[in-house]
N, C-alpha and C positions, 0 to 999 in steps of 0.2 A: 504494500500500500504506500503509494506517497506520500511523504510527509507535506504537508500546507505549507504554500511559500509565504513568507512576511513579504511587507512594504518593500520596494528598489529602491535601494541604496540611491546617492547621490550621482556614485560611477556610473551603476547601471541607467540612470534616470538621464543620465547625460548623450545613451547610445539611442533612447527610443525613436525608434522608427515613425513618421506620422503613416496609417494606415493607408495602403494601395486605394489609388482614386478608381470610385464606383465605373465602370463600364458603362457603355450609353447602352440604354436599353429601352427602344423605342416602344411607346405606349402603343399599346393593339391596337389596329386600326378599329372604329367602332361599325357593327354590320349593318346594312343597310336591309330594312323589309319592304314589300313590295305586297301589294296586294295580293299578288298570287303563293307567297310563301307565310301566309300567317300561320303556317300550322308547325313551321320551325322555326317563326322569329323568335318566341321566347326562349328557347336553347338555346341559336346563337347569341342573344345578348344577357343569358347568363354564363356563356363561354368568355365573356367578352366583360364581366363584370370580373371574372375570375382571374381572366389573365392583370384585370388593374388593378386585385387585391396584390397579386405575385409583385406585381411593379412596386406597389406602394408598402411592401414588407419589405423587399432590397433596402431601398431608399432607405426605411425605418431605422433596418441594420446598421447601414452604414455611417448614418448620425449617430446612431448608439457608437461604434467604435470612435469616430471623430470627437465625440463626447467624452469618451475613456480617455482619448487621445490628451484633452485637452485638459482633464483633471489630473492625469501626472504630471504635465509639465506644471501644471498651479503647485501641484507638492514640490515638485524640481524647483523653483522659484524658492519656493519657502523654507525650501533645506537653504538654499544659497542665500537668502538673508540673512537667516538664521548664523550662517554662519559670519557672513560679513558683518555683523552685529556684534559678532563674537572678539571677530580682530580689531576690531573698533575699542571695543572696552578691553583690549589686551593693549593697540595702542595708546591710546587715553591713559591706561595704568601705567605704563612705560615712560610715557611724558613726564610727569609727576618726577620720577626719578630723575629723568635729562635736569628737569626744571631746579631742579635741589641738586643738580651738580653743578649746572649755571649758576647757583647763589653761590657754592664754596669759589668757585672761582672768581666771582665777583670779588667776596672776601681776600681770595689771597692775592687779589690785586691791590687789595688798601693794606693788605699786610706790608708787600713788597714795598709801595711807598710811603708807608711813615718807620718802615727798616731805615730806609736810606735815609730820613728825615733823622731819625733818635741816631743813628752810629755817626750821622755827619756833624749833625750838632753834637753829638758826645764828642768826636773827633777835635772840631775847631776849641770846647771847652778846657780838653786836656791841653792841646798845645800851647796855647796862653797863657793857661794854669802855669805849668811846668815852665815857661817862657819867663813867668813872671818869678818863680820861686828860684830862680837859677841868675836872679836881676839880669836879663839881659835885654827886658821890658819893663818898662815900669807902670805905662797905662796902658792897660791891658782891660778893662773892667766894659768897654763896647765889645768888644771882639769875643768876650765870656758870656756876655750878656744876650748876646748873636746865638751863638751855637745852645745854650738853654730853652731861648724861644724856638728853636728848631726842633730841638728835641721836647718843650709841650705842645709844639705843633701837630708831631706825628704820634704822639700819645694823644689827644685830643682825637685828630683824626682816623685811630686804630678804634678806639671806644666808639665815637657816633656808629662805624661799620662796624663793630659789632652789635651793637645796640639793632640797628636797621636789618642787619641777619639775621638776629632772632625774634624780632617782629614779624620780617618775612618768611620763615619759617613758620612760625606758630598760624599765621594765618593759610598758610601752604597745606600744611597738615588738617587745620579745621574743613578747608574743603575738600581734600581728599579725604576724609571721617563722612561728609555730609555723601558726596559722590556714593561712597562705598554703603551707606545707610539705602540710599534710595535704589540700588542696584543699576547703579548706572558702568563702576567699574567692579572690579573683583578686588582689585585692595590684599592680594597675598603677600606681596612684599611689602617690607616693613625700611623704614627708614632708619640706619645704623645711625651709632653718634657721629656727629660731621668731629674729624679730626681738625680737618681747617680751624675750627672754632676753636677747640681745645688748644690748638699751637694760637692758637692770635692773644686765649685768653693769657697765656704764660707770657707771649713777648708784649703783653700789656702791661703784666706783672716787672718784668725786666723794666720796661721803659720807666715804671714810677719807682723802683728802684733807683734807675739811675739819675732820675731828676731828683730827686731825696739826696744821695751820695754829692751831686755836684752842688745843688744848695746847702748843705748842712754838711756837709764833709764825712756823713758817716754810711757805714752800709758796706758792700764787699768790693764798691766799685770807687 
């Protein structure tokens, strides 16, 4: 006994054939009676009613197949939404991630520049310093006072980007929460801790150390 086939696949659904076009099949001619054959017109013109039921069964059939025809490709459509709907919210989910790698690089772009701001101003503050301690300058107090506002420049500037990170963040996360509630994406992966963040928060730390050390002389620096 055959086992009962299930629904075609999407593969299968993709080969279907549209059923062979009907054959012309010309309608019986209708008979013609005559006064002198009334005693076989009603035969012939129930011969003749017969052959238009046979016509009009073909015909029947054959919209019934075109009809079949026509409701697998409706399901063939509907798998392929179905799926395309799928990569969507697999896309969509994906993005999310891009979007929160765009922000650490954003970040480690204000990193990079208030590095160069605190090490340059650190830099011009030692050499005056030391310029000055060795007398081989004696006013020296613009040129120190130079390279500190440089370095609370890029401490200043490292804080606001963080600050602005994890604004962006938290707000990043609440609509990937809300997305993921309403079944618009899947939401599997999970956002690790941004390392960016954690080195910016340390050379935040650095920088008000070293602003501490050059104003107040004390600290490791």
């Amino acid at each position: 006994m055959d086992e009962p086939q299930g629904e075609p696949t999407v593969s299968q659904r993709s080969e279907l054939a549209r059923p062979a076009r009907v054959a012309e099949m010309p309608v019986p001619p209708a008979p013609e009676a005559t006064p002198e054959d009334l005693k076989d017109a009603s035969t012939r013109f129930s011969k003749f009613r017969t052959g238009l039921s046979r016509h009009r069964t073909g015909l029947s059939e054959h919209r019934t197949q075109l009809s079949e025809h026509r409701t697998d490709l409706s399901m063939f459509r509907t798998d392929l939404s179905e799926e395309r709907t799928e990569m969507s919210m697999r896309r969509t989910g994906m993005s999310f991630q891009r979007t929160r790698m765009s922000a650490d690089r954003t970040l480690m772009s204000v990193m990079r520049t208030s590095l160069s701001l605190i090490s340059f101003g650190f830099t011009i503050f030692q050499f005056f310093q030391k310029m000055q301690d060795a007398k081989v300058l004696e006013h020296t107090h613009a040129s120190r006072n130079f390279g500190m506002a440089l370095v609370i420049l890029g401490i200043a500037m490292l804080g606001v980007g963080i600050v602005y990170h994890l604004q962006f963040m938290v707000g990043l996360r609440k609509t990937r929460h809300a997305m993921t509630d309403e079944g618009l994406i899947h939401g599997e992966s999970v956002f690790p801790p941004s390392l960016t963040l954690i080195t910016a928060v340390l050379l935040l730390i650095v920088g008000v150390m070293a602003i501490v050390s050059m104003r107040y002389g004390i600290g490791p620096f």
